[in-house]
C-alpha positions as CSV (number, residue, x, y, z in Angstrom):
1,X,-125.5,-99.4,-2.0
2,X,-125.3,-97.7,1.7
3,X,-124.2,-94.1,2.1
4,X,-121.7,-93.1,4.9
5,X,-122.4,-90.1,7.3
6,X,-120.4,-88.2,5.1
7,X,-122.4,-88.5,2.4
8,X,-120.4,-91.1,0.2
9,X,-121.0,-94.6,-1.3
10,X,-119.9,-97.2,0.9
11,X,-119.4,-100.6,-0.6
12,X,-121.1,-103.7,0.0
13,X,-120.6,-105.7,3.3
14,X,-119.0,-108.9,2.9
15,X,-117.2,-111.9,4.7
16,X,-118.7,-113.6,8.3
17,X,-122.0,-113.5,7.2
18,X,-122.2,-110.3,8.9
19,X,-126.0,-109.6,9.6
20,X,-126.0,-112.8,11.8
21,X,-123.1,-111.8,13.4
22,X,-124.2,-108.2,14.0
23,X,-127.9,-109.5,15.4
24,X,-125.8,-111.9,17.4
25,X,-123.4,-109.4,18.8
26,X,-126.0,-106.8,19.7
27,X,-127.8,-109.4,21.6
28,X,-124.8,-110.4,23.2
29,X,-124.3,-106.3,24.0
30,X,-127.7,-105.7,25.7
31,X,-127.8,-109.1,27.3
32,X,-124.3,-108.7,29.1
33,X,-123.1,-106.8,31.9
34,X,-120.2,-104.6,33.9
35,X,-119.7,-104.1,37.2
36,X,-117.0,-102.8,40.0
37,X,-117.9,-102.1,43.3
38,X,-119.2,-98.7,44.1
39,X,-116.7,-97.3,46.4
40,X,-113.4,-99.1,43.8
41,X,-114.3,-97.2,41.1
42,X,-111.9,-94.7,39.6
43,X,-112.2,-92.4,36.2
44,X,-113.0,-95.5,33.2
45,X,-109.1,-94.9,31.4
46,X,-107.6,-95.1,35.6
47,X,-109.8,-98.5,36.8
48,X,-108.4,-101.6,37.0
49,X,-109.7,-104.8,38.7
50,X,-108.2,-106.0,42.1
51,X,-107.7,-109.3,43.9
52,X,-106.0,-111.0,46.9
53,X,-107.4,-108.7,49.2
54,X,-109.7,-109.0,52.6
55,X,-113.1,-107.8,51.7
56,X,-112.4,-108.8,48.0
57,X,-110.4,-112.2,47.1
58,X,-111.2,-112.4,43.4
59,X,-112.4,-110.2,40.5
60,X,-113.2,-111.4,36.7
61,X,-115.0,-109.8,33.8
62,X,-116.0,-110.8,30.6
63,X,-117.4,-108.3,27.7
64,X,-118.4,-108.1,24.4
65,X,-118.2,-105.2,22.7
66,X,-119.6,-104.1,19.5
67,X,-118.6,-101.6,16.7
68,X,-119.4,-99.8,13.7
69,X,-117.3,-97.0,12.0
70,X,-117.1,-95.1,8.7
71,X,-114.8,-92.6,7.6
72,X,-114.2,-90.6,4.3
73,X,-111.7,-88.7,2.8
74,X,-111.0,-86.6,-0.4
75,X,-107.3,-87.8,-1.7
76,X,-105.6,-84.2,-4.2
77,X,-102.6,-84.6,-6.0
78,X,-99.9,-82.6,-6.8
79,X,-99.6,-81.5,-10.2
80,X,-97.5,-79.6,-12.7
81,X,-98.8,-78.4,-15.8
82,X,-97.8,-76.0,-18.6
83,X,-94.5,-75.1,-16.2
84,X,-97.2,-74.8,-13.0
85,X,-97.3,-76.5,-9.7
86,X,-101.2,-76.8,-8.3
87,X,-102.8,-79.2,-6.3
88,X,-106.1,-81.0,-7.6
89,X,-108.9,-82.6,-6.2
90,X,-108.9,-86.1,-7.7
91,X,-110.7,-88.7,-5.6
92,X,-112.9,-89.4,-3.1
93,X,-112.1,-92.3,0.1
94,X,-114.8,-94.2,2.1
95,X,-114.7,-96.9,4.4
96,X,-117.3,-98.8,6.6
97,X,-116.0,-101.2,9.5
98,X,-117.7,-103.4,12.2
99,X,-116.6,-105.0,14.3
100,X,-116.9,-107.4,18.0
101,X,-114.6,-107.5,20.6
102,X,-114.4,-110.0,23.3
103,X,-112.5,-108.7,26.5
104,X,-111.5,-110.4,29.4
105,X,-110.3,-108.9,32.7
106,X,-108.7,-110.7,36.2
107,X,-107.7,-108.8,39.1
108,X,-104.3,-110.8,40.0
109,X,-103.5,-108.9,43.4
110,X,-103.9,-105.6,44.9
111,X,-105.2,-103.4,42.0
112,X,-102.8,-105.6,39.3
113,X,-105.0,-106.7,36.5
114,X,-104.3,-108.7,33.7
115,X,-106.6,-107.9,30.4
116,X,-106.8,-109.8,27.1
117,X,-108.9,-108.6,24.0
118,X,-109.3,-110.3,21.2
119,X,-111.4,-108.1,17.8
120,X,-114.1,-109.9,15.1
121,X,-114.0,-107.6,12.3
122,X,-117.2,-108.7,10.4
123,X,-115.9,-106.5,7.6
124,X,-114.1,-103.8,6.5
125,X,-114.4,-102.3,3.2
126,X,-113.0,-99.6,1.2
127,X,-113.9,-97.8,-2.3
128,X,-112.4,-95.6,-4.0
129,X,-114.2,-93.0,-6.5
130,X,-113.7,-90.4,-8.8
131,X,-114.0,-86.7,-6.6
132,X,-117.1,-84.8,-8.1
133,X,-116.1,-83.1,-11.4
134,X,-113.9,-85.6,-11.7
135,X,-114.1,-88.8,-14.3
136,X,-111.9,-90.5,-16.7
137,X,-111.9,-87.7,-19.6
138,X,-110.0,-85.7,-17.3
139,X,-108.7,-88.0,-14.6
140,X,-105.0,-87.9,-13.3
141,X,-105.3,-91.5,-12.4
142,X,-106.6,-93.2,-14.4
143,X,-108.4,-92.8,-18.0
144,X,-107.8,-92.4,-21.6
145,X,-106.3,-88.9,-21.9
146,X,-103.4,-87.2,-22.0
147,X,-103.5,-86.5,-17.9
148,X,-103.4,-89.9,-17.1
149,X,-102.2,-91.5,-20.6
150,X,-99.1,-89.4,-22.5
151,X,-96.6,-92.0,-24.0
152,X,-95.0,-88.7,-25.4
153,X,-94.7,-86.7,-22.1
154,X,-91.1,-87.4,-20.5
155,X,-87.8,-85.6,-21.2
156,X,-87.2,-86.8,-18.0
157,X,-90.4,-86.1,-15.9
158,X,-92.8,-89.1,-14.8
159,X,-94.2,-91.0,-17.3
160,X,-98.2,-90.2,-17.4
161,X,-99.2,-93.9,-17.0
162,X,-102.6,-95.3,-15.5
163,X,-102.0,-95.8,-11.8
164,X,-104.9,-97.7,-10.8
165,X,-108.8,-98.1,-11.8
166,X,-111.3,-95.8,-10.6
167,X,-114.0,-97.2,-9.1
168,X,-112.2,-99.7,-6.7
169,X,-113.3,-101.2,-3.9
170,X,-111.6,-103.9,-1.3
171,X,-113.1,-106.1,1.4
172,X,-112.3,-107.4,4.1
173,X,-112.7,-108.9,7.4
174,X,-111.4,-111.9,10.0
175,X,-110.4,-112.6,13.4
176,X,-107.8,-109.7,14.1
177,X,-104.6,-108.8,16.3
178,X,-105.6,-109.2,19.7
179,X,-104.1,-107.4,22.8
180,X,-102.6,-108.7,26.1
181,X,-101.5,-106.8,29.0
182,X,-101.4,-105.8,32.4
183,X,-102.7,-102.7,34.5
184,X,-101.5,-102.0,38.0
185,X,-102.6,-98.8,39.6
186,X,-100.0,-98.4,43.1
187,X,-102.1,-95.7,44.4
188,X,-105.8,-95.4,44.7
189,X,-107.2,-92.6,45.9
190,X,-110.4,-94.1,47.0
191,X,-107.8,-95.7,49.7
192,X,-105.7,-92.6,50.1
193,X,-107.8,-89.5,49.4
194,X,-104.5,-87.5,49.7
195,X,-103.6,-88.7,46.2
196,X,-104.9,-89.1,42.7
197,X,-105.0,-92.5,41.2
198,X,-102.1,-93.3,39.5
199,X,-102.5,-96.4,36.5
200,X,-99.8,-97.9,34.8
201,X,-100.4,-100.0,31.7
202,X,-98.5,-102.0,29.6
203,X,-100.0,-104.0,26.5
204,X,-98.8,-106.1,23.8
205,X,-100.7,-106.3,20.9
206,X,-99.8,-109.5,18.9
207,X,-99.9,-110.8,15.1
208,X,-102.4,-113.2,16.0
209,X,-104.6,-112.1,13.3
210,X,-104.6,-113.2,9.7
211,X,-101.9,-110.4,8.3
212,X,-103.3,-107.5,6.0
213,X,-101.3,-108.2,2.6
214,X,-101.9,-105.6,0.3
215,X,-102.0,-107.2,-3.0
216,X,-104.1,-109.8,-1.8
217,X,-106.5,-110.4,-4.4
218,X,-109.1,-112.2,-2.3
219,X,-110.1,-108.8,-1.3
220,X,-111.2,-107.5,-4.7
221,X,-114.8,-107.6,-4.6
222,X,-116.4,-110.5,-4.8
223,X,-113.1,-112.4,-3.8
224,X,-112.5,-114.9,-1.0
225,X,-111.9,-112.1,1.6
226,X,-108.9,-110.9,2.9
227,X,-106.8,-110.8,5.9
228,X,-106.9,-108.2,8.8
229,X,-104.3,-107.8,10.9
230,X,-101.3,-106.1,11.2
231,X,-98.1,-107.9,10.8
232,X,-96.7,-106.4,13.9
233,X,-96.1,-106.9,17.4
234,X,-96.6,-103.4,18.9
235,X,-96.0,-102.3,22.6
236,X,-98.3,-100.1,24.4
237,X,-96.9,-98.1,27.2
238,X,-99.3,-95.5,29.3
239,X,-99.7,-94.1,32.8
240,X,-103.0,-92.2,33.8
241,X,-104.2,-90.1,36.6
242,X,-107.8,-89.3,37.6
243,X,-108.9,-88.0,41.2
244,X,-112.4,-87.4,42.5
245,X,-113.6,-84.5,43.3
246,X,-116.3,-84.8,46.1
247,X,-118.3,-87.2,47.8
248,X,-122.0,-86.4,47.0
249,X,-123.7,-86.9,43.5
250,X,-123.0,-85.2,41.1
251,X,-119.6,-85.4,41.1
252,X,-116.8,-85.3,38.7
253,X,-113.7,-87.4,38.3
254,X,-111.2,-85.8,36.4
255,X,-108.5,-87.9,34.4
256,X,-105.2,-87.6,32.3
257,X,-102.9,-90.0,30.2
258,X,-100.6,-90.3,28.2
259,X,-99.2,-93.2,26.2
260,X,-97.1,-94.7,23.2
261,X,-97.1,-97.2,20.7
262,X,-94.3,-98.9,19.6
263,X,-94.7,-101.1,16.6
264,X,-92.0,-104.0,16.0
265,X,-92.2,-105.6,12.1
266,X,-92.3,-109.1,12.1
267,X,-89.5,-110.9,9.7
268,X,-91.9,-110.9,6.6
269,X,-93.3,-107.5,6.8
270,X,-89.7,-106.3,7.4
271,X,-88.8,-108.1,4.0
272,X,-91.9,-106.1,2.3
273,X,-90.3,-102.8,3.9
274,X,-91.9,-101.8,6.0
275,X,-91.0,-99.0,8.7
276,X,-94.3,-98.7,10.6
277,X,-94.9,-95.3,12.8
278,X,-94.2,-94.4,16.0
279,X,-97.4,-92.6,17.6
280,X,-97.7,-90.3,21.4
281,X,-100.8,-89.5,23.0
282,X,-102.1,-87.4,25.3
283,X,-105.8,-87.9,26.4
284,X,-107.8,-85.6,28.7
285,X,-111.2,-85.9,29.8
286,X,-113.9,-86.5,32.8
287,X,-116.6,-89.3,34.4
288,X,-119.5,-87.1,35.3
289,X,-121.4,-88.8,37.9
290,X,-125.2,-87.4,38.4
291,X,-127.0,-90.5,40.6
292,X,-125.3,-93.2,42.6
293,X,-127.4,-95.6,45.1
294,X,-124.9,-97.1,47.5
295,X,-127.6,-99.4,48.5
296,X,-128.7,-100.7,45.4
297,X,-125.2,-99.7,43.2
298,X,-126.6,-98.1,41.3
299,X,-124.6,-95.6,38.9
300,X,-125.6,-93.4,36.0
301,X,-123.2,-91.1,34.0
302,X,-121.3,-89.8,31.6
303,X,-117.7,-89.9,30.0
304,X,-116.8,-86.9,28.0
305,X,-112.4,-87.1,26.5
306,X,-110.2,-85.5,23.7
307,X,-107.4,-86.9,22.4
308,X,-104.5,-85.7,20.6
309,X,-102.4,-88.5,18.9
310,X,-99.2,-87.7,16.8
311,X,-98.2,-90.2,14.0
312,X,-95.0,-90.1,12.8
313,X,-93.9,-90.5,8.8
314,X,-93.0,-94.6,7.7
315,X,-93.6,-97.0,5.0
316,X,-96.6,-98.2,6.3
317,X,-100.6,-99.0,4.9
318,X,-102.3,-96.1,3.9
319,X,-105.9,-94.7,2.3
320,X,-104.4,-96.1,-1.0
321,X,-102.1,-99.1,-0.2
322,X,-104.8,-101.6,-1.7
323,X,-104.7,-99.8,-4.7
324,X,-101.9,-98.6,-5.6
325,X,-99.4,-100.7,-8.1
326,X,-96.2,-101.9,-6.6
327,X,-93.7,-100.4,-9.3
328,X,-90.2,-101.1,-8.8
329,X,-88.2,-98.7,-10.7
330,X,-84.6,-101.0,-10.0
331,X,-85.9,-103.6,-12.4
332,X,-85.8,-100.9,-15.2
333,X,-82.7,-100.9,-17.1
334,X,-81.5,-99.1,-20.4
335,X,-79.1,-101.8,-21.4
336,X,-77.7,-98.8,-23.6
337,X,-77.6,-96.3,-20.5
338,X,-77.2,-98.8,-17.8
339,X,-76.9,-95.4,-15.7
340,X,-80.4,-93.7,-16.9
341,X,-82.6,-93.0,-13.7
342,X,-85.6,-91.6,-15.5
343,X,-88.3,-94.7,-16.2
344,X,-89.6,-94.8,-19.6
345,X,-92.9,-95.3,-20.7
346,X,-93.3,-98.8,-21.4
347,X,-91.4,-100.0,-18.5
348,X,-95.0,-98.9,-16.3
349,X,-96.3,-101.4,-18.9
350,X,-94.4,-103.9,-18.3
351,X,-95.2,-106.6,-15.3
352,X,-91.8,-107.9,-14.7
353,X,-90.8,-104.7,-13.6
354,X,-93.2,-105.1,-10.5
355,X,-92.2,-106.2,-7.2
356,X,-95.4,-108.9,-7.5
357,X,-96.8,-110.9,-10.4
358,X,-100.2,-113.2,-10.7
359,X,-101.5,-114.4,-13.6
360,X,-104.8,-113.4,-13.9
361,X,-104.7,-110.5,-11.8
362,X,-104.6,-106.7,-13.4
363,X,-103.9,-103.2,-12.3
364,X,-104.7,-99.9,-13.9
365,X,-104.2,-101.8,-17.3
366,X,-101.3,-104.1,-16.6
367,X,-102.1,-107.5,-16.9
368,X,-100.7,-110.1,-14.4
369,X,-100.3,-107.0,-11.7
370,X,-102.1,-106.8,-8.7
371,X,-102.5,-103.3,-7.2
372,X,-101.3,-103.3,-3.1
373,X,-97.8,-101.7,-2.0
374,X,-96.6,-100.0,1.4
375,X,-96.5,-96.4,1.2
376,X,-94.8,-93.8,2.8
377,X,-97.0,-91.7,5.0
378,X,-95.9,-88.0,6.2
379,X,-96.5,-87.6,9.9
380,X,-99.8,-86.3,10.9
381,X,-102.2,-86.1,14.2
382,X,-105.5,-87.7,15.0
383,X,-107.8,-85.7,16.8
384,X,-110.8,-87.7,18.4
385,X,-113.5,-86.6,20.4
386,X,-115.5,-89.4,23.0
387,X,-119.0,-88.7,24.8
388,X,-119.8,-92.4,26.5
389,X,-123.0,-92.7,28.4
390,X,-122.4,-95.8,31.4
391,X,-125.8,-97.3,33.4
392,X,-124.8,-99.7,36.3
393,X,-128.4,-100.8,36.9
394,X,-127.4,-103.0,39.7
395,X,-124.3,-104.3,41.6
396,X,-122.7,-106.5,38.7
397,X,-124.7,-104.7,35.9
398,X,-123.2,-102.2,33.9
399,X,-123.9,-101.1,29.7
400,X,-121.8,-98.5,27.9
401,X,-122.2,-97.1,24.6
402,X,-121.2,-93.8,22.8
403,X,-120.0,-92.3,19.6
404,X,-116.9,-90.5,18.9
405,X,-115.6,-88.0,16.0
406,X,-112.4,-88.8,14.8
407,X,-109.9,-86.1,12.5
408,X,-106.5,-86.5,10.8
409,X,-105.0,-83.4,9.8
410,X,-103.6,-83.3,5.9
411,X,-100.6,-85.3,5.1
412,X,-99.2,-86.9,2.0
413,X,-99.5,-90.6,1.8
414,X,-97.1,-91.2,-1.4
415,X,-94.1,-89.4,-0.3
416,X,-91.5,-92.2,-1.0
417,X,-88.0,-90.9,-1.3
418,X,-85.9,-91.6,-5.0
419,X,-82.9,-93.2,-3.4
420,X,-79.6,-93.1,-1.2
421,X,-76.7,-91.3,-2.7
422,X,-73.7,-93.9,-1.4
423,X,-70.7,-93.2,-2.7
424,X,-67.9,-91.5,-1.0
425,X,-66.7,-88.0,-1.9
426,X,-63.1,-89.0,-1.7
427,X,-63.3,-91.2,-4.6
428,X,-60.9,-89.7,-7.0
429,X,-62.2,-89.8,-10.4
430,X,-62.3,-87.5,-13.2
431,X,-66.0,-88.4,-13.6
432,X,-66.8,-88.4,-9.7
433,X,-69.5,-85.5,-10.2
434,X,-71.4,-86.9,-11.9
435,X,-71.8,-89.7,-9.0
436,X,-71.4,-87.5,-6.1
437,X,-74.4,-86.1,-4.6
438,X,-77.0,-87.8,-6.4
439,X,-78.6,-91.3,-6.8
440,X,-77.5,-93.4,-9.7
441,X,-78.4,-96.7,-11.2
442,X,-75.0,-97.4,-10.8
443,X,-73.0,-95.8,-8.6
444,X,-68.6,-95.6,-8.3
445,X,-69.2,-99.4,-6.8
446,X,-71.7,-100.6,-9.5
447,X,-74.6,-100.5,-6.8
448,X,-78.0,-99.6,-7.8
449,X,-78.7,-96.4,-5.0
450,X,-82.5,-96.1,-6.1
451,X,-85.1,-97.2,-3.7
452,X,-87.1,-100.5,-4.7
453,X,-90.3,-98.3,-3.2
454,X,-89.8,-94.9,-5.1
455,X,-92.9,-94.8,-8.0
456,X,-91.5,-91.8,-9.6
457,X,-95.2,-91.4,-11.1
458,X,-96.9,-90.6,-7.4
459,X,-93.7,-90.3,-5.2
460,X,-92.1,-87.5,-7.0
461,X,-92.6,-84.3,-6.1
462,X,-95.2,-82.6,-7.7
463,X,-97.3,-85.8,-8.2
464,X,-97.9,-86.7,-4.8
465,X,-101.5,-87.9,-3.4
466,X,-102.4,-85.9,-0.1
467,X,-105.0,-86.7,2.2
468,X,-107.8,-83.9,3.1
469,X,-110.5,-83.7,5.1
470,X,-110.7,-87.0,6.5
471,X,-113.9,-87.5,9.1
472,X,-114.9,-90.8,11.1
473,X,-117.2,-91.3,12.9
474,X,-117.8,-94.6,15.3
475,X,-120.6,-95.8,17.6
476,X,-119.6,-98.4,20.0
477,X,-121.6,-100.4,23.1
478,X,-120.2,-102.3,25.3
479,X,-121.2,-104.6,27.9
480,X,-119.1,-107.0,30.5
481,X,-120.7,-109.6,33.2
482,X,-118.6,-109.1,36.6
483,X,-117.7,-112.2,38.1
């Protein structure tokens, strides 16, 4: 058992046999190097390689970078008791990454480079806990009382049904999504000192990787591992600006960016649902310079940013998509009330109302289930603060490394909405309010207008899990030979 720098349980490290691969990759760190001329070099997020020019035909550069992040959260719930609505702390999030990434830059033409990265995640794993004061006598979630377990509560409120066990944990790791694209930067101002350098950058990031399936069993522990990436092609759009301040040492080179991402599903994830987010950010920061040796090259500093990042709401992974069962409420039918909308009890108990079956497998206490479903995740921003120390001991030598301090603010992660009402208010019925302006089994056409994704026992209001306080912290070095 390891413990995060929150203070949590973090779950045991499985998958590429991953202290080789971290010994290898830290050797490979410290024994690697970066390097652009000293009188090229703009503010880190503003640099790009060059080619095709007089005094320098060609640049190429190969890193390895290496990884290692935790984060934890506590997940509340919405609750209603006695005719009350609260919110209650319920359980406790953790997860440990680490990962290698191999990066390869080519200067094409005048400041046009082209960049490909390709990520090793040696493993990534996730538990999930009961919050302190918490456990199964009293749990929500999971447990054998009446919070968790009430075949008489209804009358046309959620079922109180086990959700999902608690302690869960999920591991996994694999070659992941890796990232092509191009960086052009039209003006420089180490050749114009009149103007900032100006960086345009446009990436791809492609499903190359092994795709993250959420009811994947292989990444229960102990299992055969589980896949990584995303599912998603995703385009990365950004332009920058940095501009240095003065000749001597120290100096200061302030930057700006900003940038989008903008995910496109691939045919199978689109079948599962999914909407991923949209996200914007805006990134400010500044290279502090405090010794540079023309002569030798020489260059020692610092790299101090902030970023805001906005996320907006989809049906995407969340803290909980690996555990969470995937209930579909549109294979529940009252063959007596073909119209009923409330689920009852024993349909949660029943594994053929479940988007996915596998014999063997089990959820909360459902045989045959395994947990994993998309959720829908309110919109929310990520705060992240970087302080990167570089060293350019020599013309073609160069070694970063840093930490940041990552923050998301509160959101909900199960906010799933019940349905579509469909039918048309001009139908002219005498029972066409009871079908207006609300989502039926069976609407005036016979269509089913609930949503395959709604779990009325976490998506309805006043049972909703909410993310609080979630904290990550990452350390990173990273090292590229110049060519």
């Amino acid at each position: 058992m390891r413990f995060t720098a929150h203070g949590g349980p973090q779950v045991r490290r499985t998958g590429l046999n991953l202290n080789t691969l971290s010994r290898m990759s830290m050797g490979l760190c410290l024994g690697l190097v970066l390097s652009l001329p000293l009188v090229a070099q703009a503010a880190w997020p503003t640099r790009v390689l060059t080619g095709a020019e007089k005094d320098n035909p060609f640049d190429l550069q190969f890193g390895v970078g290496w990884e290692y992040g935790t984060q934890g959260a506590t997940i509340n719930r919405e609750w209603i008791q006695d005719g009350r609505a609260t919110e209650v702390k319920e359980l406790e999030w953790a997860r440990s990454s680490q990962r290698m990434v191999l990066d390869l830059r080519v200067g094409l033409f005048h400041d046009l480079e082209l960049h490909i990265a390709a990520p090793i995640v040696f493993y990534e794993d996730t538990e999930l806990l009961f919050a302190t004061g918490v456990n199964d006598t009293v749990s929500t979630v999971f447990g054998n009382n009446t919070n968790a377990n009430d075949p008489n509560y209804g009358d046309g409120a959620p079922a109180r049904f086990p959700i999902t066990e608690v302690p869960s944990r999920r591991e996994r790791g694999g070659f992941g999504d890796m990232t092509f694209g191009l960086g052009w930067s039209p003006i420089v101002d180490h050749k114009d000192e009149a103007y900032p350098t100006l960086t345009l950058r446009a990436d791809i990031t492609a499903p190359t990787g092994s795709t993250r399936v959420p009811e994947d069993i292989g990444a229960l522990a102990g299992g055969t591992g589980a896949g990584i990436g995303l599912g998603l092609t995703v385009f990365d759009l950004s332009v920058g600006l940095s501009k240095r301040m003065r000749i001597g040492t120290p100096y200061f080179d302030p930057y700006v960016l900003f940038g989008t991402r903008l995910p496109v599903t691939t045919g199978s994830q689109k079948n599962r649902g999914m909407q991923p987010p949209i996200s914007g950010r805006f990134l400010v920061g500044t290279d502090l310079t405090v010794y540079e040796d023309a002569k030798t090259h020489q260059r020692y500093g610092f790299d101090v940013s902030f970023m805001t990042q906005y996320v907006s709401s989809g049906r995407f992974y969340s803290e909980l998509s690996d555990f969470l069962p995937n209930f579909n409420q549109t294979k529940s039918r009252d063959a007596a009330s073909p119209n009923r909308v409330d689920v009852p009890y024993a349909a949660y108990g029943d594994a053929n109302n479940y988007a996915f079956q596998l014999e063997g497998a089990r959820c909360g206490i459902v045989d045959n289930l395994p947990c994993g479903e998309l959720n829908q995740v309110d919109e929310y921003l990520n705060l992240r603060g970087t302080i990167t120390a570089h060293f350019q001991f020599a013309e073609n030598v160069m070694l970063r490394g840093g930490f940041a301090i990552d923050h998301n603010t509160d959101h909900f992660l199960t906010n799933e909405r019940v349905g579509e009402d469909r039918d048309d208010p001009a139908y002219d019925r005498a029972d066409r309010d009871s079908f207006v302006g609300r989502v039926n089994a069976q609407n005036l056409d016979g269509v089913d207008e609930r949503s395959p994704y709604f779990d009325p026992r976490y998506d309805s209001v006043g049972r909703r899990f909410r993310l609080t306080g979630l904290v990550g912290y990452t350390f990173f070095v990273t090292a590229i030979a110049s060519f």
